[in-house]
N, C-alpha and C positions, 0 to 999 in steps of 0.2 A: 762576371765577365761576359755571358752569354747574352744579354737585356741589354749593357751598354752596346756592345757590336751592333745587334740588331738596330738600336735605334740608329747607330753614325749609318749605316747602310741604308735604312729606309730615307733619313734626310738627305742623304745623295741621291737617292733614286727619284723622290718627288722635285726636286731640283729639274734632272733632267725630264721627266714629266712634264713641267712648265713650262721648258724651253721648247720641247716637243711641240707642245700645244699652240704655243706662242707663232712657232713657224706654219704649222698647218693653217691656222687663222692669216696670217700676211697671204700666202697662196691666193692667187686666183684661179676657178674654177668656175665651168659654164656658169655655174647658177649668179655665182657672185659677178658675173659680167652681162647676164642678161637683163634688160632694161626692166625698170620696174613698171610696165605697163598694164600688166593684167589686173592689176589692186585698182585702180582708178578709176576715176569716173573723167568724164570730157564732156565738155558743155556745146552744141555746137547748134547754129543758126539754119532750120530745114525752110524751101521756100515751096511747100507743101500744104495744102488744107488737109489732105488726111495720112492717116498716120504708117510712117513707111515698114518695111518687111525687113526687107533685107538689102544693109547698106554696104558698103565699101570704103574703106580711106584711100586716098590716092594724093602723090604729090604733084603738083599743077603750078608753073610760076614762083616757085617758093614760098606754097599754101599749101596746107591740108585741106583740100576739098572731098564732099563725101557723095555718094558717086549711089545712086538707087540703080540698079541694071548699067546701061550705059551713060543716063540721063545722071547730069553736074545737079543734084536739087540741094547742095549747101555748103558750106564753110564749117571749119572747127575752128573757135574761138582762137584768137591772137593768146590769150593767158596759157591756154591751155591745151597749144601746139609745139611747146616745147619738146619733148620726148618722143615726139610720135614720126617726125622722119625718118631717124634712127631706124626707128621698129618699123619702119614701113619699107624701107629700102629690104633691111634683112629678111623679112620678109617675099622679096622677091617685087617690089611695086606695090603692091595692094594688100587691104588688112582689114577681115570682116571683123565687124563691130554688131550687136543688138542694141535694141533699143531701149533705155529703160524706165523714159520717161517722154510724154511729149506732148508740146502744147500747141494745139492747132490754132488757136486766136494770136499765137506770138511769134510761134516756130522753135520755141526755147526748146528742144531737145539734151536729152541725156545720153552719152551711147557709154560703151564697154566695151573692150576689146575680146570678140569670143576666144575659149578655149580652144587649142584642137583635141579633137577627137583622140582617144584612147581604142 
């Protein structure tokens, strides 16, 4: 009698378990509403011969333009300006990017949206 209880008790229990689970998963939470920006890479056109430091996104016109100090030295590709107004308003306007590739014969740049500090 002892073994069967147990198990009807545990198969209600792992029941509600799932449903538990079920619901914490539907929830939204910062993380799960925060834009997937940081994984990415961004292709974007610098009109530079040497190779920049330190850039900026900005929105301009309804472009992501990328912004060396004050000076406009480029665009972030039309494909792959989708998510980044989003992340650039919550951000407050502006959003440092490094660099992670870059071609001075073409301008083809790479950037990434940096971390913040810890």
């Amino acid at each position: 009698m002892g073994e069967q209880f147990q198990r009807k008790r545990a198969k209600g229990f792992k029941h509600h378990q799932v449903i538990d689970h079920e619901r914490e998963l539907e929830q939204q939470t910062l993380l799960t509403e925060r834009p997937e920006i940081y994984s990415r890479e961004y292709s974007c056109e610098i009109r530079s011969p040497e190779r920049p430091t330190e850039l900026i996104l900005a929105l301009r016109g309804g472009e992501v333009v990328v912004l060396e100090g004050n000076a406009d030295v480029g665009r972030v590709v039309l494909a792959d300006a989708d998510r980044l107004p989003d992340a650039i308003e919550a951000a407050g306007g502006l959003l440092a990017v490094e660099v992670l590739d870059f071609s001075s014969l073409t301008g083809a740049t790479t950037i990434a949206v940096k971390k913040a500090a810890k």
